[in-house]
N, C-alpha and C positions, 0 to 999 in steps of 0.2 A: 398728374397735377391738375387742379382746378380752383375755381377763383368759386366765391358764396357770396350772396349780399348779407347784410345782418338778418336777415328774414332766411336764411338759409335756403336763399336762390339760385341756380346755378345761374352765372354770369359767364355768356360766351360759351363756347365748345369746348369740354374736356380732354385735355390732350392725352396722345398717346402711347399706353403702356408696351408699346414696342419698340420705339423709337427715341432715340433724346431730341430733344427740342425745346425751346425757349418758348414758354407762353406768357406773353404781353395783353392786359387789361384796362378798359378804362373806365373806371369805380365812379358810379354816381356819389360825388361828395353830396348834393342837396339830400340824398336822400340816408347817408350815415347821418348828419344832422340834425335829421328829423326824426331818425331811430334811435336817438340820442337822446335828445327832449321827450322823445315820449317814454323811455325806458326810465330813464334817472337813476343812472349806477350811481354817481358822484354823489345824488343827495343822500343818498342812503347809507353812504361808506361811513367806518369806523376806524377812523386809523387809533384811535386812542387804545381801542382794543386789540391791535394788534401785536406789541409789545411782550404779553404772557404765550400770544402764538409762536413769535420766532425766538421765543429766549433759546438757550442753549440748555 
């Protein structure tokens, strides 16, 4: 298990495949926010077009 920032960074130590264990992180919100603003999934979505994708 391992945690990625949006920039596909490893955050913290990757835990390990021998053992179970719980891994706990703590995510820079300022900076999903800013990866956010500067990507702009939202403006660019179409949901009007999505309709013919999921018909049946």
């Amino acid at each position: 298990t391992y945690f990625v920032d949006p920039e596909a960074q490893f955050v913290g130590e990757v835990a390990s495949d021998k053992e179970t264990e719980l891994v706990v992180r703590d995510l820079d919100l300022a900076k999903l926010r800013e990866v956010r603003d500067r990507w702009q999934f939202y403006r660019d979505r179409r949901p009007d077009a999505y309709p013919p994708l999921t018909a049946p």
